[in-house]
C-alpha angles and dihedrals in degrees: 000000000000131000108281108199140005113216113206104209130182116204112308094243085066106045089051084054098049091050095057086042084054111052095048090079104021144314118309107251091219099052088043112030114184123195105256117240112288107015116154131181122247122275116256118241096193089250117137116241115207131188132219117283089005123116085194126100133173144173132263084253095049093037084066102034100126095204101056111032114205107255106213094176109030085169092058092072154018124277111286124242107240087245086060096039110029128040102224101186142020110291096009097097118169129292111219090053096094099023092034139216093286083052092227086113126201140298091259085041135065112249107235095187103130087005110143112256093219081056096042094057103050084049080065099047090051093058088048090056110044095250088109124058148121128271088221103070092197089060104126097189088054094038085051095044079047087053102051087040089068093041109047123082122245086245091056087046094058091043092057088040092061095041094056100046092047089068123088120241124242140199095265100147121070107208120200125176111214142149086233142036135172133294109278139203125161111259121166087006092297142098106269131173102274119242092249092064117220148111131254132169118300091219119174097341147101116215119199105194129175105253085213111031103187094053091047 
């Protein structure tokens, strides 16, 4: 599958200072991104998207369905469990929506592919618990991972925890070290290229940004 996100890093020493800088008046935009006010997705037409070297086409509707992720590459990957492939209940979606069927997850999600099961599943019941959260309370990836946490059953659990880590991790992030990096605003709870167009310094950052929008 193609490449999902380039991250934009300055030297490590200065994105550790700038973290610190950072937390001591309020949460860094570009390590927290929330959706502005008002931000709505874009209307579906009916039309069918398709991605490079995939047979497969859905609709934006589909597209966004959180109990049946669209599976672009069926051949990339194992069957998935229905835990992994299909939501069952209010609130349960499924699970490889936002980390996908490949595992590798995106950009406003972790990616689980190779993570150790045993690993996989306290992170769960973290989340179930209350031991795990964000800092920023707003966070809907994190509010929704929170959601399912609390839904799924600790079989289920153990079930998506072995799938993913069943799966082999592959190069899915483009790093690139520069002094600067493109216009940003926060679009689909990520970092995207602003509409304006545009550079500016990269500081004391680092901005994780989809390569192809339209297909993230």
């Amino acid at each position: 599958m193609n490449k999902f996100a380039v991250v934009l890093t300055s030297a490590f020493v200065a994105i550790a200072a700038g973290v610190c800088a950072d937390a001591a008046d309020s949460l860094p935009v570009w390590a927290y991104p929330v959706n502005p006010p008002g931000l709505k997705p874009a209307s579906d037409d009916g039309s069918l998207k398709h991605v490079p070297n995939s047979a497969a086409a859905f609709t934006l509707t589909q597209i966004r369905d959180l109990f049946s992720p669209p599976d672009w590459h069926p051949d990339n990957h194992p069957a998935m469990p229905d835990v992994v492939g299909r939501g069952n209940k209010p609130g349960q979606f499924a699970c490889g929506y936002c980390h996908l069927p490949n595992g590798l997850g995106r950009p406003e999600n972790s990616s689980l592919a190779g993570l150790p099961a045993a690993y996989i599943a306290q992170q769960v019941a973290d989340f179930r618990s209350g031991a795990r959260k964000s800092s920023e309370p707003a966070s809907l990836p994190i509010n929704l991972m929170v959601a399912v946490a609390k839904q799924v059953s600790e079989e289920d659990a153990k079930i998506a925890a072995e799938y993913f880590a069943s799966l082999k991790p592959a190069p899915w992030i483009r790093v690139v070290e520069t002094e600067t990096v493109p216009r940003t605003k926060v679009g689909g709870w990520m970092l995207i290229a602003d509409d304006s167009g545009g550079t500016e310094p990269i500081g004391r950052r680092i901005i994780e940004m989809p390569e192809h929008l339209e297909r993230t």
